[in-house]
PADO-188307 format. One record per atom (N, C-alpha, C, O, CB): residue number from 1; residue in three letters; x, y, z. Coordinates in Angstrom, 3 decimals. Glycine has a CB too. Example, Ala and Ser with C-alpha at 12.3 -4.5 7.8 and 13.67 -1.06 7.14 Angstrom:
BEGIN
{lodo 1 'ALA' {13.190 -5.690 7.800}},
{lodo 1 'ALA' {12.300 -4.500 7.800}},
{lodo 1 'ALA' {13.200 -3.300 7.800}},
{lodo 1 'ALA' {14.236 -3.319 8.465}},
{lodo 1 'ALA' {11.308 -4.473 9.046}},
{lodo 2 'SER' {12.850 -2.250 7.080}},
{lodo 2 'SER' {13.670 -1.060 7.140}},
{lodo 2 'SER' {12.900 0.030 7.870}},
{lodo 2 'SER' {13.409 1.138 8.039}},
{lodo 2 'SER' {14.084 -0.598 5.725}},
end
This chain:
BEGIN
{lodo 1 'UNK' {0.850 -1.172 0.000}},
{lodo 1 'UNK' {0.000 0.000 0.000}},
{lodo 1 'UNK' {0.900 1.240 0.000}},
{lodo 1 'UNK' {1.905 1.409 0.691}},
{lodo 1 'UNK' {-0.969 -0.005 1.229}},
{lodo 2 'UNK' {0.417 1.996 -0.806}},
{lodo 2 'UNK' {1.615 3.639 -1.186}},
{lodo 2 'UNK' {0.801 4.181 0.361}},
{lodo 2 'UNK' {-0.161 3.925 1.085}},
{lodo 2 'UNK' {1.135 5.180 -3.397}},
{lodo 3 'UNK' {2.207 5.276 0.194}},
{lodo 3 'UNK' {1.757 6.503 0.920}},
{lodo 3 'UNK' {0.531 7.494 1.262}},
{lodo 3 'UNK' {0.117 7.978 2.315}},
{lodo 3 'UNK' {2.340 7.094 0.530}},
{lodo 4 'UNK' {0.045 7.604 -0.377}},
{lodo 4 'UNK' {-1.372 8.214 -1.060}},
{lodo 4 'UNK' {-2.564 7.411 -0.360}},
{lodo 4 'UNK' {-3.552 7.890 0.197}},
{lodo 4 'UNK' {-1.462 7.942 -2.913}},
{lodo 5 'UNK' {-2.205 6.010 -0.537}},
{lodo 5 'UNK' {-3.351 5.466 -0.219}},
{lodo 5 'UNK' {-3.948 5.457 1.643}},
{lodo 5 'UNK' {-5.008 5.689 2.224}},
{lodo 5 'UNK' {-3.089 4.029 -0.861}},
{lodo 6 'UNK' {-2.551 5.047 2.030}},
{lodo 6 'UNK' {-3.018 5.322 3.384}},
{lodo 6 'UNK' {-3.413 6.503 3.907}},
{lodo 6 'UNK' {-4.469 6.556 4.538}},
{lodo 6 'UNK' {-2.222 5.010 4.127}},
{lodo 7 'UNK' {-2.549 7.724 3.706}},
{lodo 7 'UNK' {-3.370 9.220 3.900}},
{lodo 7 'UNK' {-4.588 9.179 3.367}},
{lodo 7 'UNK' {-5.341 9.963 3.945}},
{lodo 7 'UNK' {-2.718 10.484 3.216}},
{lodo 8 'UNK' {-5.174 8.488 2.358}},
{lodo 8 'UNK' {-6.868 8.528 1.556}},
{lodo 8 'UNK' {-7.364 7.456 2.600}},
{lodo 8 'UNK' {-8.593 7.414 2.554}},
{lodo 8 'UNK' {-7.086 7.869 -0.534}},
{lodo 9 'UNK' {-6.977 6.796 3.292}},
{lodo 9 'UNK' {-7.589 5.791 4.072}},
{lodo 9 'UNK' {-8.023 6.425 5.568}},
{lodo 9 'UNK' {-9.016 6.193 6.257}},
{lodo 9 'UNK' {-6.539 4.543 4.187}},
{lodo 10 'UNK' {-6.792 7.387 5.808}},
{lodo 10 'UNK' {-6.920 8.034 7.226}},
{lodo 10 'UNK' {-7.934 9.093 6.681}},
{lodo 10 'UNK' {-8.971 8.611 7.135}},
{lodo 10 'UNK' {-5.364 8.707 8.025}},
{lodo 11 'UNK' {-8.143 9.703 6.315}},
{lodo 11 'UNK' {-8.995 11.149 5.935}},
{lodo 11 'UNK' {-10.365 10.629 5.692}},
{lodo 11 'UNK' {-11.346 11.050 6.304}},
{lodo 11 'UNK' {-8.419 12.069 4.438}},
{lodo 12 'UNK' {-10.401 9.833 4.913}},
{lodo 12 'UNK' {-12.167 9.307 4.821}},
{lodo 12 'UNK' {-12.456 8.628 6.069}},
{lodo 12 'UNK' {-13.634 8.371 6.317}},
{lodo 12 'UNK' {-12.595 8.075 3.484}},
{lodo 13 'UNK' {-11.521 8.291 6.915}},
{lodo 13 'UNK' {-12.283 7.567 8.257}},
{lodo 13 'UNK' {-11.896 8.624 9.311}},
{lodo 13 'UNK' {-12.201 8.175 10.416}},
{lodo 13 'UNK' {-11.654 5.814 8.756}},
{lodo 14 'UNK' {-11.488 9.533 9.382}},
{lodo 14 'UNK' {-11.776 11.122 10.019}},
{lodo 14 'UNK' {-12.811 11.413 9.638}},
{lodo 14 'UNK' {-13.716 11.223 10.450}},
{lodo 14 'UNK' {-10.919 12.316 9.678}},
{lodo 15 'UNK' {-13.124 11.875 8.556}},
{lodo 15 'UNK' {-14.504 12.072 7.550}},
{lodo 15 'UNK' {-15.855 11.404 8.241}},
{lodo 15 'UNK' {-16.877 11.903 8.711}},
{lodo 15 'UNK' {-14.246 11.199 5.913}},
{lodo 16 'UNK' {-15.337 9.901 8.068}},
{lodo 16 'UNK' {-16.557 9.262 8.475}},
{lodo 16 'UNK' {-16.807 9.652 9.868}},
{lodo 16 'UNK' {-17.852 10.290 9.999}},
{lodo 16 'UNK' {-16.504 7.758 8.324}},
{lodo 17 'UNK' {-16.007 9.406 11.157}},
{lodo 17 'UNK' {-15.773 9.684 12.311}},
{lodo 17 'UNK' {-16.415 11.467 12.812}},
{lodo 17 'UNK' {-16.821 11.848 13.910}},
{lodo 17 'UNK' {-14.174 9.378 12.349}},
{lodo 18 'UNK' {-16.311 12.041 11.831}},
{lodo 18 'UNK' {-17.030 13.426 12.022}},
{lodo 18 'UNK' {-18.174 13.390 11.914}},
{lodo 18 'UNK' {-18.914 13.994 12.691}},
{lodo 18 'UNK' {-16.737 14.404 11.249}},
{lodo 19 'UNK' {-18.608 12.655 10.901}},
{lodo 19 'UNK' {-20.166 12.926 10.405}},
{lodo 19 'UNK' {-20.372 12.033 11.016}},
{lodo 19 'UNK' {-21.553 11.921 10.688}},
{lodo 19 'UNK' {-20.779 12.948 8.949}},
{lodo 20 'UNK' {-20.184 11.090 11.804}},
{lodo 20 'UNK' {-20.787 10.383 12.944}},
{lodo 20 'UNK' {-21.563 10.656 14.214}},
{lodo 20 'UNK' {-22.625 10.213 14.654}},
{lodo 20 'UNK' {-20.004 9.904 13.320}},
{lodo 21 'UNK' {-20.366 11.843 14.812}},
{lodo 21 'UNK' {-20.247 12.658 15.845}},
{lodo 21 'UNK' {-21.157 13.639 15.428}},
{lodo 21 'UNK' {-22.150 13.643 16.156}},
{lodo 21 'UNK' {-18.899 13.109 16.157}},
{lodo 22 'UNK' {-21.204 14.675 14.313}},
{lodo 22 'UNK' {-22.278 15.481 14.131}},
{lodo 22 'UNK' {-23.667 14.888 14.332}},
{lodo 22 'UNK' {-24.634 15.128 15.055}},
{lodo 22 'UNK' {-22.170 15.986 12.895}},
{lodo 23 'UNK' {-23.325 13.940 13.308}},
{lodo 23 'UNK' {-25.145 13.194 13.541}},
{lodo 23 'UNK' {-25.652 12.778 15.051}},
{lodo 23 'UNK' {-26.866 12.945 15.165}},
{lodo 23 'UNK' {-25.305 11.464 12.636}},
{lodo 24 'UNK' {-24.959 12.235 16.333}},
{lodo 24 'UNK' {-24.778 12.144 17.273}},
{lodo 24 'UNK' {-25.433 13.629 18.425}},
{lodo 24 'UNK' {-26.220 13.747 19.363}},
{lodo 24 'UNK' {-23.447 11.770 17.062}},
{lodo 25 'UNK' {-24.556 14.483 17.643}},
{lodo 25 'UNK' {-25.088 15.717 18.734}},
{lodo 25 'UNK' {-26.058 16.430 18.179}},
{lodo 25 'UNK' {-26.576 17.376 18.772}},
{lodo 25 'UNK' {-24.013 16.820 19.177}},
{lodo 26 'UNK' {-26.571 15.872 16.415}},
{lodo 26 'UNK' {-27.634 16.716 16.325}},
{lodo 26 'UNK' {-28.945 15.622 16.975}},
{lodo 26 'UNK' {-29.965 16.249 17.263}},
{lodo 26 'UNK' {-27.791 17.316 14.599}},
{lodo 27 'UNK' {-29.016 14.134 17.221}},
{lodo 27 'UNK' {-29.587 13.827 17.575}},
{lodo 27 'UNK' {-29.838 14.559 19.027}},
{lodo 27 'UNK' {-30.865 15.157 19.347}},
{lodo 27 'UNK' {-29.364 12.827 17.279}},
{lodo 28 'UNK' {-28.553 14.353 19.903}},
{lodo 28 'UNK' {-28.877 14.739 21.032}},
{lodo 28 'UNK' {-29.401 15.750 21.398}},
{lodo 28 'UNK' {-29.994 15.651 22.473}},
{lodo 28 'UNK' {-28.196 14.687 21.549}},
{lodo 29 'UNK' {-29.432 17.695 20.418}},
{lodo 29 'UNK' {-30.341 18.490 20.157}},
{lodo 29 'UNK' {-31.817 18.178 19.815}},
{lodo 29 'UNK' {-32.707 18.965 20.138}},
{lodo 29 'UNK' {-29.853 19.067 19.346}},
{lodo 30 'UNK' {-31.972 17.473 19.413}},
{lodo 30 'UNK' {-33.234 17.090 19.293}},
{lodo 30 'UNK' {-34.327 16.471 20.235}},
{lodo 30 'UNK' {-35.471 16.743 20.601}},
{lodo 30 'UNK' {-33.106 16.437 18.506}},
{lodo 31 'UNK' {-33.325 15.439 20.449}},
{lodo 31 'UNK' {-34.284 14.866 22.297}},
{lodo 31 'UNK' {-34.238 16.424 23.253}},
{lodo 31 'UNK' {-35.320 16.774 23.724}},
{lodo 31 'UNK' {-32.858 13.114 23.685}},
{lodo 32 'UNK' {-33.341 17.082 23.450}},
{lodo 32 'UNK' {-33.480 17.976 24.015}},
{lodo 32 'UNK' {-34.794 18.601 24.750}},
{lodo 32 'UNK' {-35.076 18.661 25.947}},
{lodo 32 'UNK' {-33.025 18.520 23.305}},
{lodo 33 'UNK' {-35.365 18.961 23.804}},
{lodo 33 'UNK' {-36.707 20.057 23.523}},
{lodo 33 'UNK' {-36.777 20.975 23.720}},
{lodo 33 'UNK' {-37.856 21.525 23.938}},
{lodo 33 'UNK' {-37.706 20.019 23.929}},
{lodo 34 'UNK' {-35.115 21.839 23.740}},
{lodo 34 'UNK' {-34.793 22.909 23.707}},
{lodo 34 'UNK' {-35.287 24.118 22.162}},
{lodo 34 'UNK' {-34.597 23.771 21.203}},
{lodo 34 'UNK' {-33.402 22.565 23.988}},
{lodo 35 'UNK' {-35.859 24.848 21.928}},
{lodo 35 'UNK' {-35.493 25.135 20.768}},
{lodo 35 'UNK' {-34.230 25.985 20.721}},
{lodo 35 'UNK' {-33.489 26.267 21.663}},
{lodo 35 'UNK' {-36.534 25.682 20.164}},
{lodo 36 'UNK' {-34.104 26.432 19.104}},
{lodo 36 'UNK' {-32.918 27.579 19.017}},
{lodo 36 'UNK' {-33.084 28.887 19.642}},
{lodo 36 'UNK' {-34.042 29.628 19.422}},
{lodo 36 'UNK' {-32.639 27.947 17.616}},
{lodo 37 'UNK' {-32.372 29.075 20.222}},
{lodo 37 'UNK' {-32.394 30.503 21.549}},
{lodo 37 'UNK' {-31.177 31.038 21.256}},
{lodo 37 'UNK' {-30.199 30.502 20.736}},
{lodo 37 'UNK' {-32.408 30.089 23.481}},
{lodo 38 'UNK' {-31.343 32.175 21.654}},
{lodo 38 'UNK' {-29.988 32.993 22.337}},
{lodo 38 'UNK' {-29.628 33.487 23.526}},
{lodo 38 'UNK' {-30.544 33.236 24.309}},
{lodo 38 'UNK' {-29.784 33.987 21.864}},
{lodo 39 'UNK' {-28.597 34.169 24.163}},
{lodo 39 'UNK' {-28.523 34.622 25.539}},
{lodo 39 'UNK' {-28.832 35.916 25.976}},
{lodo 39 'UNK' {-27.715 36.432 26.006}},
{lodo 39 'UNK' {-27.392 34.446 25.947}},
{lodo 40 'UNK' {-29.772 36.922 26.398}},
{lodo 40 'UNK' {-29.443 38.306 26.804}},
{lodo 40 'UNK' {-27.765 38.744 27.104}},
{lodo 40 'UNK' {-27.182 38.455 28.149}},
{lodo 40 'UNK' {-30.302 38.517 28.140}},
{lodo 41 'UNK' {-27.233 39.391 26.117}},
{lodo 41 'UNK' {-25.678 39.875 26.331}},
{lodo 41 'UNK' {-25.431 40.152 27.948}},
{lodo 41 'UNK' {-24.308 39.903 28.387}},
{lodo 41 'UNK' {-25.348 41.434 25.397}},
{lodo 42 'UNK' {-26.507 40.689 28.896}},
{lodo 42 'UNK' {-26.206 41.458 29.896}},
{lodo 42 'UNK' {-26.630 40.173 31.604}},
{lodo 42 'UNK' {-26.111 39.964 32.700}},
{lodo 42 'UNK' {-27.321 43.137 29.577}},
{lodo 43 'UNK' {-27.507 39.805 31.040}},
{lodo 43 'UNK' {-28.124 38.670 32.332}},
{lodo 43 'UNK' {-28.564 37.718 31.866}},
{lodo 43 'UNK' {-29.563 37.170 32.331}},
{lodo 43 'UNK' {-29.262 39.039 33.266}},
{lodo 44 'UNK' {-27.828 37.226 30.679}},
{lodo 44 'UNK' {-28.092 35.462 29.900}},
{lodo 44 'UNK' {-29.323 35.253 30.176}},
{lodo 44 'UNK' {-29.416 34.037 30.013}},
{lodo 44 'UNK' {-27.199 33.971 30.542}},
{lodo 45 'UNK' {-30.499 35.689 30.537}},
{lodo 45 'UNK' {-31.923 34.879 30.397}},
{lodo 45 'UNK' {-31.824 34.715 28.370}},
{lodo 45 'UNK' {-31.174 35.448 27.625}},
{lodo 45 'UNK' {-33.729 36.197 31.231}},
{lodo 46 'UNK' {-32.726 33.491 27.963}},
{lodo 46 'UNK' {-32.607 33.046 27.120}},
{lodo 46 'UNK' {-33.580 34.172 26.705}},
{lodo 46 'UNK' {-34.342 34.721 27.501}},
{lodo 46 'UNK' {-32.673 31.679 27.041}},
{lodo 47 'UNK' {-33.487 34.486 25.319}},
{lodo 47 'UNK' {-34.098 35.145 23.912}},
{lodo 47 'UNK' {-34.195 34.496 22.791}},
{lodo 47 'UNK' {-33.505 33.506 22.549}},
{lodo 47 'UNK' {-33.429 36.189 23.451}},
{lodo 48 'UNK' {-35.455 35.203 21.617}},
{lodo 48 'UNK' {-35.492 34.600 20.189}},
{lodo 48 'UNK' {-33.980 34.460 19.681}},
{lodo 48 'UNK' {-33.023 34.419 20.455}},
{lodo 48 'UNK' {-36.394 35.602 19.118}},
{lodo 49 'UNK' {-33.904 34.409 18.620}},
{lodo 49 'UNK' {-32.647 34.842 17.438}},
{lodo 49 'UNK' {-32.656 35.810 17.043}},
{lodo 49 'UNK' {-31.640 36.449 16.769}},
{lodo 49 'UNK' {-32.495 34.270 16.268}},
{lodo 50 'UNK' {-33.811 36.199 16.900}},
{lodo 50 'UNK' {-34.063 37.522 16.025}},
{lodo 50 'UNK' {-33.940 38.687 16.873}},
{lodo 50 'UNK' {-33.829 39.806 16.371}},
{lodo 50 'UNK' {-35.521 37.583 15.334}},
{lodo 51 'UNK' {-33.953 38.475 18.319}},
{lodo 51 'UNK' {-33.369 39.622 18.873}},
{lodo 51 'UNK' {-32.507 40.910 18.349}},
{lodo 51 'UNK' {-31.334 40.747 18.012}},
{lodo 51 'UNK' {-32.738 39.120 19.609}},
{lodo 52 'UNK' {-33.079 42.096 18.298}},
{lodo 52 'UNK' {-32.029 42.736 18.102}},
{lodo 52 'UNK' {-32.195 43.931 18.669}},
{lodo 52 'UNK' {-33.064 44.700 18.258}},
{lodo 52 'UNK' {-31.691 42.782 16.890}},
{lodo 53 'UNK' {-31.178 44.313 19.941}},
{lodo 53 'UNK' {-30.422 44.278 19.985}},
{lodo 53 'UNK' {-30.162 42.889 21.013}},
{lodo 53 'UNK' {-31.097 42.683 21.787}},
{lodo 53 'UNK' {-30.147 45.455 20.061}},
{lodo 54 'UNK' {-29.292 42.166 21.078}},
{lodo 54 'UNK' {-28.958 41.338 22.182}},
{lodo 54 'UNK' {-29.509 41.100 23.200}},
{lodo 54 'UNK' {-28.894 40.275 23.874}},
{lodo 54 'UNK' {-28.131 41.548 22.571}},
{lodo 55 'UNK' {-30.705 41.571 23.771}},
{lodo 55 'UNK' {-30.575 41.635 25.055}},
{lodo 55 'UNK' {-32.567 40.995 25.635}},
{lodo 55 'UNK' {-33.455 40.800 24.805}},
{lodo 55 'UNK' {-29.924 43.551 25.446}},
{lodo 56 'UNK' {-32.703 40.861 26.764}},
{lodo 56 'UNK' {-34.248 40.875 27.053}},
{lodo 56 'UNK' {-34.805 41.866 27.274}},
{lodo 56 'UNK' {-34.071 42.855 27.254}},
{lodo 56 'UNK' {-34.659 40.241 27.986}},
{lodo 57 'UNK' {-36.434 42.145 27.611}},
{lodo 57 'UNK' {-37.292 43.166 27.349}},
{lodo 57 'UNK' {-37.053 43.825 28.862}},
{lodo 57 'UNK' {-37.812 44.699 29.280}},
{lodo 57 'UNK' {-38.910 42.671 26.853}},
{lodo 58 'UNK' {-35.919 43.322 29.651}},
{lodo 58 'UNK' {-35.778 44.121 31.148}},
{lodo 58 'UNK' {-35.283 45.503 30.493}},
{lodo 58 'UNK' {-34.565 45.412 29.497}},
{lodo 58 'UNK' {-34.456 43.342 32.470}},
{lodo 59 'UNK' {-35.537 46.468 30.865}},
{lodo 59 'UNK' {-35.294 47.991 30.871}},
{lodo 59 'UNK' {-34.051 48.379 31.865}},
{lodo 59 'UNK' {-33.741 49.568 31.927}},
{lodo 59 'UNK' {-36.710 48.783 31.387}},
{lodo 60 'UNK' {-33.412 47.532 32.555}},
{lodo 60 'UNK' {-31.882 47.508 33.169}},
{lodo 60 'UNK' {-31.048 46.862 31.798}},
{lodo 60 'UNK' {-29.946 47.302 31.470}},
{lodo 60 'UNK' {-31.714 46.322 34.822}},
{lodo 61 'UNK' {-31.529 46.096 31.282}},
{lodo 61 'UNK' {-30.578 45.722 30.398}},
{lodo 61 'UNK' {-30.653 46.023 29.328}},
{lodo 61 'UNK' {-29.760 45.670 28.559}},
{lodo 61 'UNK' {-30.386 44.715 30.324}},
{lodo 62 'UNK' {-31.683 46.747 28.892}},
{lodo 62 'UNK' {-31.548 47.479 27.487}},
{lodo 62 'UNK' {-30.603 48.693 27.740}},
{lodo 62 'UNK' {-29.725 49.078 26.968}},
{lodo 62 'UNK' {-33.085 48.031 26.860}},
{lodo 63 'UNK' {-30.906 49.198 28.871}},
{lodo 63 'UNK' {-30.090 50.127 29.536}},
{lodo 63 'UNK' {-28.671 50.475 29.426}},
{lodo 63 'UNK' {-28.038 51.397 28.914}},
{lodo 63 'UNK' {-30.200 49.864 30.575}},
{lodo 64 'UNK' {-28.333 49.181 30.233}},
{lodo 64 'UNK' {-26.899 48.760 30.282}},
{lodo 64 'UNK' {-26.622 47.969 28.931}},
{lodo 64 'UNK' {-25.406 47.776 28.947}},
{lodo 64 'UNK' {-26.588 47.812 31.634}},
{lodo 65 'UNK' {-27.032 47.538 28.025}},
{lodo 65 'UNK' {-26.455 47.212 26.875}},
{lodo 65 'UNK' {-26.281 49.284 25.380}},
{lodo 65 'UNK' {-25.523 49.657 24.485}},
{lodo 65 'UNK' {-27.894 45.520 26.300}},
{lodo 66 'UNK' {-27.028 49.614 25.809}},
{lodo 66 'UNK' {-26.866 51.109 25.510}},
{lodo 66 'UNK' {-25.438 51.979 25.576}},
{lodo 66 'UNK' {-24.686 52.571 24.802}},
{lodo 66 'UNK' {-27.755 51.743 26.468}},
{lodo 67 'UNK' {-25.563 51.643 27.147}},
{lodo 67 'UNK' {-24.579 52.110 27.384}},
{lodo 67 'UNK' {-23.065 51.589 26.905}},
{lodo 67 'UNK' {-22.203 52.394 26.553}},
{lodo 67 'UNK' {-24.781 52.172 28.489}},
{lodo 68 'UNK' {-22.844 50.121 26.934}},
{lodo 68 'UNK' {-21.676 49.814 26.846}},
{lodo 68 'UNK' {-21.321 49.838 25.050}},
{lodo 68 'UNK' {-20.203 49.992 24.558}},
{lodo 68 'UNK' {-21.527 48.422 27.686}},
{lodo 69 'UNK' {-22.516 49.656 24.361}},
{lodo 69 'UNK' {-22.806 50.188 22.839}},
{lodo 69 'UNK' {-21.600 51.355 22.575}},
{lodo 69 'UNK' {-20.617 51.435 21.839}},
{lodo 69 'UNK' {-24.576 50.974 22.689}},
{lodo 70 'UNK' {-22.295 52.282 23.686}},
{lodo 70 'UNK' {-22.360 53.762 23.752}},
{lodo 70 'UNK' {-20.407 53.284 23.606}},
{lodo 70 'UNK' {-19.745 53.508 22.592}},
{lodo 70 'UNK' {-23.345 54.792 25.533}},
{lodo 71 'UNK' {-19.934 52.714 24.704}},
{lodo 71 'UNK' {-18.492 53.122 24.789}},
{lodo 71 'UNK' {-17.995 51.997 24.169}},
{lodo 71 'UNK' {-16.832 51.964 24.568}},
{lodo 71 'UNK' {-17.851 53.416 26.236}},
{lodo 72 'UNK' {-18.186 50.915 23.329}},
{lodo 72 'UNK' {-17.769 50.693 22.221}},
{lodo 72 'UNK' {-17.232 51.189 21.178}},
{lodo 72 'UNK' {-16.118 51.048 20.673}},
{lodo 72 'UNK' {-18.277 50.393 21.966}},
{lodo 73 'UNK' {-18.336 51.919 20.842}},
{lodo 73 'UNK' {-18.037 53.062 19.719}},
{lodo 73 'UNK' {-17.286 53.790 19.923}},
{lodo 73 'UNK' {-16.225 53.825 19.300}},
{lodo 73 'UNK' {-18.885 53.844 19.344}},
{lodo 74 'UNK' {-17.617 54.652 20.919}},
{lodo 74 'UNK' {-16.317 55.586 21.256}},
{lodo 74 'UNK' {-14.943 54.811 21.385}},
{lodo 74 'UNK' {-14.058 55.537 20.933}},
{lodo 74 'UNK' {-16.544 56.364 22.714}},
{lodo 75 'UNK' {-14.583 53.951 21.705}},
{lodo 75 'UNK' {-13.581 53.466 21.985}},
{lodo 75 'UNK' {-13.092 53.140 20.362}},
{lodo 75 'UNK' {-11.966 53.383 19.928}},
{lodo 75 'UNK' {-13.788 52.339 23.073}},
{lodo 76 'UNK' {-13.928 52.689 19.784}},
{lodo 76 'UNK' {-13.293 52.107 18.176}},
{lodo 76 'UNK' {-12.979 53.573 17.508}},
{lodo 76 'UNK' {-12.149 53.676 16.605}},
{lodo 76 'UNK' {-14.703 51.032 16.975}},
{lodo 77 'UNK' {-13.649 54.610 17.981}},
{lodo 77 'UNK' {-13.104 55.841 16.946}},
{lodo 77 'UNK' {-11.720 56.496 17.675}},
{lodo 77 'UNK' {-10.973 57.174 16.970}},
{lodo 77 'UNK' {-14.461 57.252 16.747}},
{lodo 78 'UNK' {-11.373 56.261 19.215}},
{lodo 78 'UNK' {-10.572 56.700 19.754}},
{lodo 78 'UNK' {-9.097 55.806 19.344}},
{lodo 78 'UNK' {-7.957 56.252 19.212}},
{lodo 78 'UNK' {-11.091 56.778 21.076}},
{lodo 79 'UNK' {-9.580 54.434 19.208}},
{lodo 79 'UNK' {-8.404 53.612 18.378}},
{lodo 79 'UNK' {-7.827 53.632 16.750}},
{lodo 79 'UNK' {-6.937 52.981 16.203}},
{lodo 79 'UNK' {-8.839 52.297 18.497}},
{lodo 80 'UNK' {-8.950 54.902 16.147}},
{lodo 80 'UNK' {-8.642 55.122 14.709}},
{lodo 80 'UNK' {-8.236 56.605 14.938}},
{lodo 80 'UNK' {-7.545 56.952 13.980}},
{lodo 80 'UNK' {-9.960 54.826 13.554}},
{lodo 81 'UNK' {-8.382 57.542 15.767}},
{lodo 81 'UNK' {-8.043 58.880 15.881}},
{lodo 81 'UNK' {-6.874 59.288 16.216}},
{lodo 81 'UNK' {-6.297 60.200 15.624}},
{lodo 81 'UNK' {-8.717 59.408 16.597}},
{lodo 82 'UNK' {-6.296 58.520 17.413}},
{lodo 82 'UNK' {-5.244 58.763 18.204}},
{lodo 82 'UNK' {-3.881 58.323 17.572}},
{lodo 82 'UNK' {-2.910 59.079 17.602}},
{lodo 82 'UNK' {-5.497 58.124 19.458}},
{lodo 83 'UNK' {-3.833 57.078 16.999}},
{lodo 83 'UNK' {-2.774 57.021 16.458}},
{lodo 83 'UNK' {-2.924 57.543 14.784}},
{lodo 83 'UNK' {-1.848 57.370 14.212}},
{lodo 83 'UNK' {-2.311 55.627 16.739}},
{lodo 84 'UNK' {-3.521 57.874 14.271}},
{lodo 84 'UNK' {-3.451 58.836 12.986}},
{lodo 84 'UNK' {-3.241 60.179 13.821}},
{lodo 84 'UNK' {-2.236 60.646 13.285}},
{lodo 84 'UNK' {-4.999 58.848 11.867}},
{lodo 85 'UNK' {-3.569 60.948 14.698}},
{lodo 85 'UNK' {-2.909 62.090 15.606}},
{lodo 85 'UNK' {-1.402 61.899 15.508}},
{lodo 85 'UNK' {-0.490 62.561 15.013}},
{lodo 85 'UNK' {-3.384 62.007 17.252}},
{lodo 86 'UNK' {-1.451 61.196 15.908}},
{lodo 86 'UNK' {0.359 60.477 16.061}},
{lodo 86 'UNK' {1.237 60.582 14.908}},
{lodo 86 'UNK' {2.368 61.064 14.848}},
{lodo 86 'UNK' {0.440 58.718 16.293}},
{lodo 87 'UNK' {0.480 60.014 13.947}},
{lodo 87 'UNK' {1.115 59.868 12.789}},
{lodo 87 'UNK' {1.244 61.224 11.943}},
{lodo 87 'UNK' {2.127 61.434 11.112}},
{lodo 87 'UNK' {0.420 58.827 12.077}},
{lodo 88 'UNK' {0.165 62.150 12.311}},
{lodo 88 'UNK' {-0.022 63.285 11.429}},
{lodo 88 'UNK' {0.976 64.211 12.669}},
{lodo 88 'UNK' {1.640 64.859 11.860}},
{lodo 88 'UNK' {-1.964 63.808 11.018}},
{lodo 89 'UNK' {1.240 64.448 13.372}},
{lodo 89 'UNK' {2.242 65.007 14.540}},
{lodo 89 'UNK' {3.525 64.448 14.052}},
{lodo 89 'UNK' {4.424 65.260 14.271}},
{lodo 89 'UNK' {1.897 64.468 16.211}},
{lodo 90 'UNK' {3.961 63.353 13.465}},
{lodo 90 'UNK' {5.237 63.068 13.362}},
{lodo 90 'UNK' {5.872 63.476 11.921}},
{lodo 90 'UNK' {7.000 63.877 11.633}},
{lodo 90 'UNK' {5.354 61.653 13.675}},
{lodo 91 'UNK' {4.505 63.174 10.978}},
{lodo 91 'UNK' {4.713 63.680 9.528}},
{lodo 91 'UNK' {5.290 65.491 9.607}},
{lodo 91 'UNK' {6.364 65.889 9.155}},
{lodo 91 'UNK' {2.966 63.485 8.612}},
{lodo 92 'UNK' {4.413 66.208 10.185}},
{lodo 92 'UNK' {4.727 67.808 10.732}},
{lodo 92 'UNK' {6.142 67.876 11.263}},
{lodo 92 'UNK' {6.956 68.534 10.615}},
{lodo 92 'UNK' {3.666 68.326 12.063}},
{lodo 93 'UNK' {6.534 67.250 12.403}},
{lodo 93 'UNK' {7.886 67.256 12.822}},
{lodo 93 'UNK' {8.907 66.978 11.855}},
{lodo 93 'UNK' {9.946 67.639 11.859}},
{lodo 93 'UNK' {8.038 66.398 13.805}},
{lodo 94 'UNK' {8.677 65.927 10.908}},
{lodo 94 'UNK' {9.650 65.699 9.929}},
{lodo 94 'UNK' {9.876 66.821 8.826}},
{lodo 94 'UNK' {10.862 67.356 8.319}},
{lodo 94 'UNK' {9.294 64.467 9.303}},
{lodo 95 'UNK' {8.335 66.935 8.679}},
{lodo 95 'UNK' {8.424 68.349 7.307}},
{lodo 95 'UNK' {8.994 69.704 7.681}},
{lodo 95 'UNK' {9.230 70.597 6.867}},
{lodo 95 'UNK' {6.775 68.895 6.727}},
{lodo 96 'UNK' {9.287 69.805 9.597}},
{lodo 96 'UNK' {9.467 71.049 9.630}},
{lodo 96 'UNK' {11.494 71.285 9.751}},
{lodo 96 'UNK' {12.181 72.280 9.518}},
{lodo 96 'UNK' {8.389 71.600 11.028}},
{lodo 97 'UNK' {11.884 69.879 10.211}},
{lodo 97 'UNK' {13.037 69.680 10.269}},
{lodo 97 'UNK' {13.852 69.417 8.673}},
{lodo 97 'UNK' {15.063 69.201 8.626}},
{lodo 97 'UNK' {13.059 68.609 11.247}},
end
């Protein structure tokens, strides 16, 4: 038996061995009787999918998901501002020297 063949021998019985295991845990989803859910970002009580934004209909956690929104953003424009500051401060120093 070549080389080829045994690597084609190991990979289709990985192969098989996966789709074994998938079929396995989608069974076990199924006995469940869970349906598909998601987590509130802020106090994991379960939600649709279609949630949007992240979170449940508590008014603390729409709240607090607002807020941290809020300094997300700010934070992603403060990580595109500051070092182009930097960069445009060093370009000036060079052009003036």
């Amino acid at each position: 038996m070549s080389r080829k063949d045994t690597i084609l021998r190991a990979a289709q019985r990985t192969a098989k061995e996966a789709r074994e295991a998938a079929s396995r845990k989608n069974k076990r989803k199924e006995k469940s009787g869970v349906s598909p859910h998601r987590h509130c970002s802020i106090c994991w009580k379960p939600i649709t999918l279609e949630s949007q934004p992240p979170v449940c209909n508590n008014l603390e956690c729409e709240d607090s998901w607002k807020k941290k929104d809020k300094s997300r953003k700010r934070l992603t424009i403060m990580m595109y501002f500051f070092p182009a500051f930097a960069i445009l401060l060093l370009i000036i120093n060079i052009l003036q020297s």
